[in-house]
C-alpha positions as CSV (number, residue, x, y, z in Angstrom):
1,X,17.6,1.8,-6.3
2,X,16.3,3.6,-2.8
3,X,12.6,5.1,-2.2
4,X,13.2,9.1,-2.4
5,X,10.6,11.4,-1.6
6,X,7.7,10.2,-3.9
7,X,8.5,6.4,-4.6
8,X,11.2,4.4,-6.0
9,X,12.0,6.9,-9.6
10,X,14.4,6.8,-12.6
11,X,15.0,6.0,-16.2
12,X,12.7,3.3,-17.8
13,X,14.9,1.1,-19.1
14,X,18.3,2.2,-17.3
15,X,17.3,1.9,-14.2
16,X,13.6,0.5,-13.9
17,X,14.3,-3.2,-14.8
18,X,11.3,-5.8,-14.9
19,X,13.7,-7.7,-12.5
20,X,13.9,-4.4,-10.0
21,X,10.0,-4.3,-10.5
22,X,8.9,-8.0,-9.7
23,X,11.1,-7.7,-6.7
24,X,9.6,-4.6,-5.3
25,X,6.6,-6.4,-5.9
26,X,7.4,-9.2,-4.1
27,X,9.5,-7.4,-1.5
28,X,6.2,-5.1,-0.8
29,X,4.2,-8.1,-0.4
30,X,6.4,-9.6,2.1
31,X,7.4,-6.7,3.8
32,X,3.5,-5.0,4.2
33,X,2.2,-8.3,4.6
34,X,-1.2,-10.0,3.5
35,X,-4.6,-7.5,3.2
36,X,-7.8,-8.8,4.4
37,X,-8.1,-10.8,1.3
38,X,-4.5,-10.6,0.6
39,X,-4.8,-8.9,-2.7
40,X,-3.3,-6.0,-4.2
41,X,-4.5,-2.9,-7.0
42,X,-2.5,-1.7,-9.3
43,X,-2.9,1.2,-11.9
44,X,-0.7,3.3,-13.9
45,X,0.1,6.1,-16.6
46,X,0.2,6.3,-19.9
47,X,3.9,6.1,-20.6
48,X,4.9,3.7,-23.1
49,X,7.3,1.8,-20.3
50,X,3.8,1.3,-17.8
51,X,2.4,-1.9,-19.5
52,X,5.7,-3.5,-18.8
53,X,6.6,-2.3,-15.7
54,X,2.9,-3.1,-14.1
55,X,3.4,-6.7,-15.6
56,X,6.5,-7.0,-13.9
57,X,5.2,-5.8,-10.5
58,X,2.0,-7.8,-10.9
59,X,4.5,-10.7,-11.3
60,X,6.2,-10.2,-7.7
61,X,2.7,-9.9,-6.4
62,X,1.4,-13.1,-7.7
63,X,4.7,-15.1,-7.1
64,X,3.6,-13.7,-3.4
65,X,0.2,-15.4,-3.4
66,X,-1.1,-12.0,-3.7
67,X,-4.7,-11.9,-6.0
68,X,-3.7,-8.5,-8.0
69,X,-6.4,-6.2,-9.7
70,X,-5.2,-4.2,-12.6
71,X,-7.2,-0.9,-12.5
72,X,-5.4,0.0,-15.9
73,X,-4.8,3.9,-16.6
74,X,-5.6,5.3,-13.5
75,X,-4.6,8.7,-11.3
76,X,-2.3,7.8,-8.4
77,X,-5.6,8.7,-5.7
78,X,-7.5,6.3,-7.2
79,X,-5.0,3.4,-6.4
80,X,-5.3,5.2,-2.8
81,X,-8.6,5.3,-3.0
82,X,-9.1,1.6,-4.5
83,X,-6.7,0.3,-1.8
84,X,-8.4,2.2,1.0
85,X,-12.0,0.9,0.0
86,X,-11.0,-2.6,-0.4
87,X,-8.1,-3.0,2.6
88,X,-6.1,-4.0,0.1
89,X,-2.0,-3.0,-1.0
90,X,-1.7,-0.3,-3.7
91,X,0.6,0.1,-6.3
92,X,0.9,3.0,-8.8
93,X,3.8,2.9,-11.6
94,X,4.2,6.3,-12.4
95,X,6.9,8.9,-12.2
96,X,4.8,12.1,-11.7
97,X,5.8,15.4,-13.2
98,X,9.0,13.2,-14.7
99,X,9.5,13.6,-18.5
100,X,8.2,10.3,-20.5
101,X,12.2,8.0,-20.3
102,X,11.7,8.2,-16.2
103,X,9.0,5.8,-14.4
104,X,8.5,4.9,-10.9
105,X,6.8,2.9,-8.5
106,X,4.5,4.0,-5.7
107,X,3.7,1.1,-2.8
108,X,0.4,2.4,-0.7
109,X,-0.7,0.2,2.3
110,X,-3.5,-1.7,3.3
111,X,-5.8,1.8,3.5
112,X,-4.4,3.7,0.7
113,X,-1.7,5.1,2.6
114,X,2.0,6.2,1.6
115,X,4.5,4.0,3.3
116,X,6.5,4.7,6.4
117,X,10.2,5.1,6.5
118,X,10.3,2.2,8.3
119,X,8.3,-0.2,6.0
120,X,10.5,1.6,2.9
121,X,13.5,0.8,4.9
122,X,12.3,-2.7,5.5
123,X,11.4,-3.3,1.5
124,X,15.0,-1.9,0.4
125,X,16.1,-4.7,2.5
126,X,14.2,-7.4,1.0
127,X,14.9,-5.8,-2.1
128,X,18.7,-6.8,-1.5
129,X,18.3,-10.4,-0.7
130,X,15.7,-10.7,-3.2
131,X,16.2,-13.9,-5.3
132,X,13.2,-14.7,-7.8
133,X,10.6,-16.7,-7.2
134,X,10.6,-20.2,-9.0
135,X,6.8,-21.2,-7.7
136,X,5.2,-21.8,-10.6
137,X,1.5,-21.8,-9.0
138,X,0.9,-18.5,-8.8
139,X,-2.5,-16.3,-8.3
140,X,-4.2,-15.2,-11.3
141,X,-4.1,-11.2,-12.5
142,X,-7.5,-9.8,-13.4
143,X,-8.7,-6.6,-14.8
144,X,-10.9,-4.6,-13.3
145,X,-13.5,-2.5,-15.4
146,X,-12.5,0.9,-15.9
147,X,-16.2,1.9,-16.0
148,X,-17.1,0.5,-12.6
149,X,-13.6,1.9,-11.6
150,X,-14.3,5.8,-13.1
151,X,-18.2,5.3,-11.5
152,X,-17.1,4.6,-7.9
153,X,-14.2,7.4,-7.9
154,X,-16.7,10.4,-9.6
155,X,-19.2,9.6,-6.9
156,X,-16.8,9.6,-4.1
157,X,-15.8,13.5,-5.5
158,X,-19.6,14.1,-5.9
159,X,-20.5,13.6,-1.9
160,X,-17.6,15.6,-1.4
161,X,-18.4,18.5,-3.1
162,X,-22.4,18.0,-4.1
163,X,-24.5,17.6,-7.0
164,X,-23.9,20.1,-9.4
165,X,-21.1,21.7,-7.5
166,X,-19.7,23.4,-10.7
167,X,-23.1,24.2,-12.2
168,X,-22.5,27.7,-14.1
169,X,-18.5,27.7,-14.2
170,X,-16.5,27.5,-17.3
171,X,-13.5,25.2,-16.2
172,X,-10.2,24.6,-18.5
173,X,-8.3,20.9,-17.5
174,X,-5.1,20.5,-18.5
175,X,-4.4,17.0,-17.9
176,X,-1.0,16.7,-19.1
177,X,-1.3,14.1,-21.2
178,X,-1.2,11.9,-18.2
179,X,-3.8,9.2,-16.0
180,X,-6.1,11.8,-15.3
181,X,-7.2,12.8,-19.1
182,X,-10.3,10.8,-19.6
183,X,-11.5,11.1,-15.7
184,X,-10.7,14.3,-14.5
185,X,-13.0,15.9,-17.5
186,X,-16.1,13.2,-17.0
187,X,-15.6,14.2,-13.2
188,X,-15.6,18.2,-13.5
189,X,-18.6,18.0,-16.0
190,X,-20.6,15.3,-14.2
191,X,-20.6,18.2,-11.6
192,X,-22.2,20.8,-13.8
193,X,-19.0,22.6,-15.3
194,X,-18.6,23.1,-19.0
195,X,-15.1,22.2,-19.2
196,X,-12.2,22.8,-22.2
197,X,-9.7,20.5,-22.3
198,X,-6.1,20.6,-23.0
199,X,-3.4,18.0,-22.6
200,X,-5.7,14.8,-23.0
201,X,-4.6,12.9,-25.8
202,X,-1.6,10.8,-24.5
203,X,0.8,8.9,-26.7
204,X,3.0,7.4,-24.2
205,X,5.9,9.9,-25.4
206,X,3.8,13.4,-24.3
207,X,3.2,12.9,-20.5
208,X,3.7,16.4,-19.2
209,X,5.8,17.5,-22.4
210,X,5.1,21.4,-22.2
211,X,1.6,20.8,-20.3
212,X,0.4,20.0,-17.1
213,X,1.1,21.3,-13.7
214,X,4.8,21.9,-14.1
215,X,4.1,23.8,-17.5
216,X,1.1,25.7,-16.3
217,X,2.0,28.4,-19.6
218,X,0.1,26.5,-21.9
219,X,-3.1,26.4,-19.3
220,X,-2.7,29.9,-18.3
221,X,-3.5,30.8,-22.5
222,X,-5.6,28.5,-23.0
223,X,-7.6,30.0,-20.0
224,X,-7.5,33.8,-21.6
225,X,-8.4,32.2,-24.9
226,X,-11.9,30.7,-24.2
227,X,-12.8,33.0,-22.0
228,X,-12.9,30.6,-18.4
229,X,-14.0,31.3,-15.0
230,X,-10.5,29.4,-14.3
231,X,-7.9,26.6,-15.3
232,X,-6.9,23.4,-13.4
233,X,-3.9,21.5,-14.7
234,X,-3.1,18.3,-13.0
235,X,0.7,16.5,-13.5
236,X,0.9,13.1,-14.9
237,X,-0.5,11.4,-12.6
238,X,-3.1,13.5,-11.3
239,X,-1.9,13.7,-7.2
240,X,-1.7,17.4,-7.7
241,X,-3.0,20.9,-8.9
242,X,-1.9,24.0,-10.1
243,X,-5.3,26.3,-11.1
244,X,-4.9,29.7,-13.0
245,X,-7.7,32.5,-12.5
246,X,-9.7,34.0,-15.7
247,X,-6.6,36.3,-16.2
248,X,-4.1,33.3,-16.7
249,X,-2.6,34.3,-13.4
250,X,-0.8,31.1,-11.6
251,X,-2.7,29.8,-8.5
252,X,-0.1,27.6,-7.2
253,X,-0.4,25.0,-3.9
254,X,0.2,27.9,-1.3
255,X,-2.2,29.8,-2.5
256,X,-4.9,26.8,-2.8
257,X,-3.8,25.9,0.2
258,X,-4.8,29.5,1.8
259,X,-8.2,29.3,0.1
260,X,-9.4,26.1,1.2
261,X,-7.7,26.5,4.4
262,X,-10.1,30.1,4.8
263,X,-13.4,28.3,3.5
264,X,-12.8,25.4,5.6
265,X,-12.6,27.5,8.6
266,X,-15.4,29.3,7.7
267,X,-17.7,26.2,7.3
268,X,-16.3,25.1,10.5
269,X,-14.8,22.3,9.0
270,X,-10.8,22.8,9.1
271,X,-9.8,20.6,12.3
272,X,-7.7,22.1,15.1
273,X,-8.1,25.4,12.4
274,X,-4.4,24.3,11.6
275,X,-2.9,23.7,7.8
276,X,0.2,21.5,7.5
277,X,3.1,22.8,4.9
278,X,6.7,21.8,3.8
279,X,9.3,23.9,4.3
280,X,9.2,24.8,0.6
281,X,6.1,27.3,1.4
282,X,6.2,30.5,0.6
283,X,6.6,32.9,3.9
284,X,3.2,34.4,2.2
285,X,1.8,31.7,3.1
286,X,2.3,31.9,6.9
287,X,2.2,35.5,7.0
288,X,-1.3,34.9,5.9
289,X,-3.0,31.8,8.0
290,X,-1.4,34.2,11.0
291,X,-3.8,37.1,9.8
292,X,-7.1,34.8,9.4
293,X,-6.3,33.4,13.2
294,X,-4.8,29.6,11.4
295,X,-2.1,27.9,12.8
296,X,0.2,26.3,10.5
297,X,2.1,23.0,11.1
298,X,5.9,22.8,8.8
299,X,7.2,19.3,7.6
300,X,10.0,18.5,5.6
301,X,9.5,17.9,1.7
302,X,7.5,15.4,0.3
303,X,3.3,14.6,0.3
304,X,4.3,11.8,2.5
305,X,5.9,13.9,5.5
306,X,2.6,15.9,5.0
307,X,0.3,12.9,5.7
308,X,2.2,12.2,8.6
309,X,2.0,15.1,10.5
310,X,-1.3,15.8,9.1
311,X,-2.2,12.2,11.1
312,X,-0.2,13.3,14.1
313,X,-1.8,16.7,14.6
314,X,-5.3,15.7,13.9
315,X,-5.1,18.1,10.5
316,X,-7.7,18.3,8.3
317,X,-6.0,19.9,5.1
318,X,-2.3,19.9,4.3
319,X,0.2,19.8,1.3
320,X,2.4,21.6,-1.0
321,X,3.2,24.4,-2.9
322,X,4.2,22.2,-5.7
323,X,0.2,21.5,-5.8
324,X,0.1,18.1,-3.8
325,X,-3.3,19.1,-1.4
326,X,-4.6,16.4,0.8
327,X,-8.2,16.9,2.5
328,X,-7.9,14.2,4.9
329,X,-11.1,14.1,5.6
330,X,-11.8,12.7,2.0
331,X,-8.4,10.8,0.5
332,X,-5.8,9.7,2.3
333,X,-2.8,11.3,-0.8
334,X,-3.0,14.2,-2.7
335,X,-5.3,14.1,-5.2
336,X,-5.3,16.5,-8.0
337,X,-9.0,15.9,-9.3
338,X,-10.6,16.1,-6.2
339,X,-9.0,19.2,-5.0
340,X,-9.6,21.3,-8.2
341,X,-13.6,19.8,-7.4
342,X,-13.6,21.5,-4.2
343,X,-11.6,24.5,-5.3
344,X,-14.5,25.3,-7.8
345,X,-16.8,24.5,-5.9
346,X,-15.3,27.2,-3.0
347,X,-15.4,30.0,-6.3
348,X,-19.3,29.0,-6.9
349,X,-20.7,28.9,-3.8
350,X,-18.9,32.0,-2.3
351,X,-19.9,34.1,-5.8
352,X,-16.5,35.5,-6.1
353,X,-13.8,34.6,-8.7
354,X,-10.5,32.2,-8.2
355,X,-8.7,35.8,-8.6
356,X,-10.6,37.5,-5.4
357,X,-10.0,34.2,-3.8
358,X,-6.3,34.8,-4.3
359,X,-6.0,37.8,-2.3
360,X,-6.0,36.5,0.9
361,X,-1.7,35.8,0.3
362,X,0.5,37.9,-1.0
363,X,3.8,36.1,-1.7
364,X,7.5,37.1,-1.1
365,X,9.3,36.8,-4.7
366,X,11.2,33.2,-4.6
367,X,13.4,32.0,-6.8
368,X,14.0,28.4,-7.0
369,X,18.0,27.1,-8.7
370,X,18.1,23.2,-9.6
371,X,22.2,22.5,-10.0
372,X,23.9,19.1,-9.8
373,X,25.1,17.8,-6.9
374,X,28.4,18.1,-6.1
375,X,28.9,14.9,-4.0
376,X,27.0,12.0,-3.1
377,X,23.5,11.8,-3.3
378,X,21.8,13.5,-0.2
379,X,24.6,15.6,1.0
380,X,25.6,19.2,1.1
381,X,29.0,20.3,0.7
382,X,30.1,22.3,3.8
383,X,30.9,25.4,2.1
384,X,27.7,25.4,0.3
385,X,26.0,25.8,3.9
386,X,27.8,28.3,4.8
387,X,27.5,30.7,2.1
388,X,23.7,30.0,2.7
389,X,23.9,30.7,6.2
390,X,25.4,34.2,5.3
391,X,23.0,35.2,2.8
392,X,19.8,34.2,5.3
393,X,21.6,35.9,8.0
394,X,21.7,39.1,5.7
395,X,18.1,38.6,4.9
396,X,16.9,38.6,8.4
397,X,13.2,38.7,8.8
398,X,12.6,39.7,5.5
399,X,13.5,36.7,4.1
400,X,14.5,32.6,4.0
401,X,16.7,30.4,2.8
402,X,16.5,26.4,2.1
403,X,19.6,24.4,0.3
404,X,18.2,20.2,0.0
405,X,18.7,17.6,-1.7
406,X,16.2,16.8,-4.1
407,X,14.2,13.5,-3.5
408,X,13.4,12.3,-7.1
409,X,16.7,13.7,-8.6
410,X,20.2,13.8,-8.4
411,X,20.2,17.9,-7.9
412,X,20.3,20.4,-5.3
413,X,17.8,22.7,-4.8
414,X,18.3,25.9,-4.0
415,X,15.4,28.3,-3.0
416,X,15.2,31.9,-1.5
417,X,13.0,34.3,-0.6
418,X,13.9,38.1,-0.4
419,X,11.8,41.5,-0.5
420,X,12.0,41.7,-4.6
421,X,13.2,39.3,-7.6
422,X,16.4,40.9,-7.7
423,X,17.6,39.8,-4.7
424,X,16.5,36.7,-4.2
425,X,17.9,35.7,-7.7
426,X,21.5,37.5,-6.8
427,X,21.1,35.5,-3.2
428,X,20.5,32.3,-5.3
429,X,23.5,32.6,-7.7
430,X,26.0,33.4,-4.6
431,X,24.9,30.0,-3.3
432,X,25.1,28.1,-6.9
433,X,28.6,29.7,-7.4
434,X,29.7,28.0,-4.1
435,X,28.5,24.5,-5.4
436,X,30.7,25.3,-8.3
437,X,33.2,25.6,-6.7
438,X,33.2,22.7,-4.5
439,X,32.9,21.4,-7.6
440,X,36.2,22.2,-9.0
441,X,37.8,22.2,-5.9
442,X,37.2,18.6,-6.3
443,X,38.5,18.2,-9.9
């Protein structure tokens, strides 16, 4: 298996072997080299294939020499976070947003950072001399408290937002049955929120099964229902947010983005006044950071490609509209929690509500198509560029285009943004058809 976008990804027990998994583990150890203590955190979510798949990893470590530290059910940021504190390598089995079957493994470097290219390139190649490890002395796996663990992270989010932060707001969480469902509600009410909850009783089968960041619906009426200021719903493993505003209107990562990215300015705290943004944001979006005097920095997908650039530009805030949001300045990957914190805590201080907020982008209608991909994984068939080049050259300025390959899946994604629904949906479809038929143009 290759890193994609997010990690190494796939089906539990197809394609995420405890063989595959020690050998990443060893692989990463060899490859990143020791830490200061030459030890290593991992953590997890709740699928039933985790406990297996963080023994197998811990394995590669130890085999290694590497002292590991099992944080247990933990968000992907605190793994950053851990690793970052500590100087130590992070890994975080998880697949995200990915239905319960799929798992994956995230490798974080000595200061909680997503790995390079390079270092992925370098691991893959390990990976394929691998042969197991037959020392017998290895070091010991210990456990670290998850209180000590949950204490360290909700004080980190409380010096970044302030005692109290949330005092007065009515907050629904949806953690999608994922690593943030016991945290993410101790955190928001530690800071003064009364919070609802949805999406917090995992079974291992549940993670983000009609909840959760990719299924903001059930959020969005759970919202209405109580009666909230506003909804945050985190994805499985709590690296990003979706919020919805006291109406059940969506708030997705754009429009966070454009929030934080105005209050940030405003408290003079938004370096270089400049936001960093995939090529998957909405044209909203820049139309937007234009009009408050922003400048706006565009990376390809992925969190990763966001950190980078974020590092190379001196940026402050960056991420997706997908709802990965990094605040350099406090974690060095997206963090879900911590970002829904300081979006609340933007709606109390400034006395206005997540729907005022909103306003300041107005987003050109998108429509995104997922079909399989035609060919090999990571191509697009030439006539499938073409008939996008002709349907963004119709669009003109009032408009965009973007055909990839997805990172986590073996799909093509398809997204385009026009002056109303309509359109963008009949531009879609024109470039879907042409998939199909390099598709039976190949039969």
């Amino acid at each position: 298996m290759r890193f994609g976008t997010d990690g190494i990804r796939g089906h539990a027990d197809r394609d995420l072997t405890d063989a595959l998994a020690s050998g990443v583990g060893r692989a990463a150890a060899r490859v990143i080299g020791p830490s200061a203590d030459h030890r290593a955190v991992i953590g997890a979510d709740p699928r039933e294939s985790s406990a297996r798949l963080v023994a197998a990893v811990a394995d590669g470590l130890a085999s290694a020499g590497v002292q590991v530290v099992d944080l247990g059910i933990v968000p992907t940021p605190v793994v950053a976070f851990e690793a970052a504190r500590t100087g130590a390598l992070g890994v975080m089995v998880s697949a995200s947003h990915n239905p319960f079957h799929d798992n994956g493994i995230k490798v974080f470097g000595p200061g909680g950072h997503k790995l390079s290219d390079r270092d992925q390139q370098a691991i893959e190649a390990a990976l394929a001399t691998d042969v197991t490890a037959t020392d017998a002395t290895r070091a010991s796996v210990n456990a670290e408290a998850a209180d000590d663990v949950a204490e360290r992270y909700r004080a980190h989010v409380t010096g970044v937002v302030g005692e109290d932060a949330l005092s007065g707001l009515h907050i629904v969480l949806d953690a999608a049955h994922g690593a943030g469902a016991t945290l993410g509600p101790a955190v928001l009410a530690s800071l003064g929120a009364h919070v609802t909850t949805i999406g917090v009783a995992p079974t291992g089968r549940n993670i983000n099964d009609g909840v959760g960041a990719t299924a903001p619906g059930a959020l969005a009426a759970a919202v209405v229902e109580a009666g909230a200021d506003l909804g945050l719903a985190l994805d499985g493993d709590a690296d990003r947010l979706i919020a919805v505003d006291h109406s059940g209107a969506i708030v997705d990562g754009d429009h966070v983005l454009c929030i934080l990215a105005c209050d940030m300015a405003a408290r003079g705290v938004l370096a270089h006044n400049t936001v960093v943004v995939t090529v998957m944001s909405n044209l909203g979006l820049h139309q937007a950071m234009a009009a408050a005097g922003l400048s706006v920095v565009t990376t390809p997908v992925g969190d990763r490609a966001v950190a980078a650039a974020m590092e190379e530009h001196g940026a402050s805030l960056g991420g997706e509209q997908s709802g990965h949001v990094i605040l350099a300045d406090h974690a060095t990957t997206g963090d879900g929690i911590l970002t829904g914190a300081v979006l609340a805590a933007a709606v109390a201080r400034q006395g206005r509500s997540l729907a005022e907020l909103a306003t300041v982008m107005t987003a050109l209608p998108q429509v995104l198509v997922n079909v399989a991909s035609p060919g090999r994984a990571g191509e697009i068939p030439a006539e499938v560029t073409r008939e996008a080049e002709r349907v963004e050259a119709e669009l003109g300025d009032t408009g965009r285009v973007l055909v990839r390959p997805s990172g986590t899946e073996p799909l093509l994604r398809i997204m385009v943004e026009a002056p109303t629904v309509a359109g963008a949906e009949a531009a879609a479809a024109r470039i879907a058809d042409a998939v199909g038929r390099h598709r039976t143009a190949d039969t």
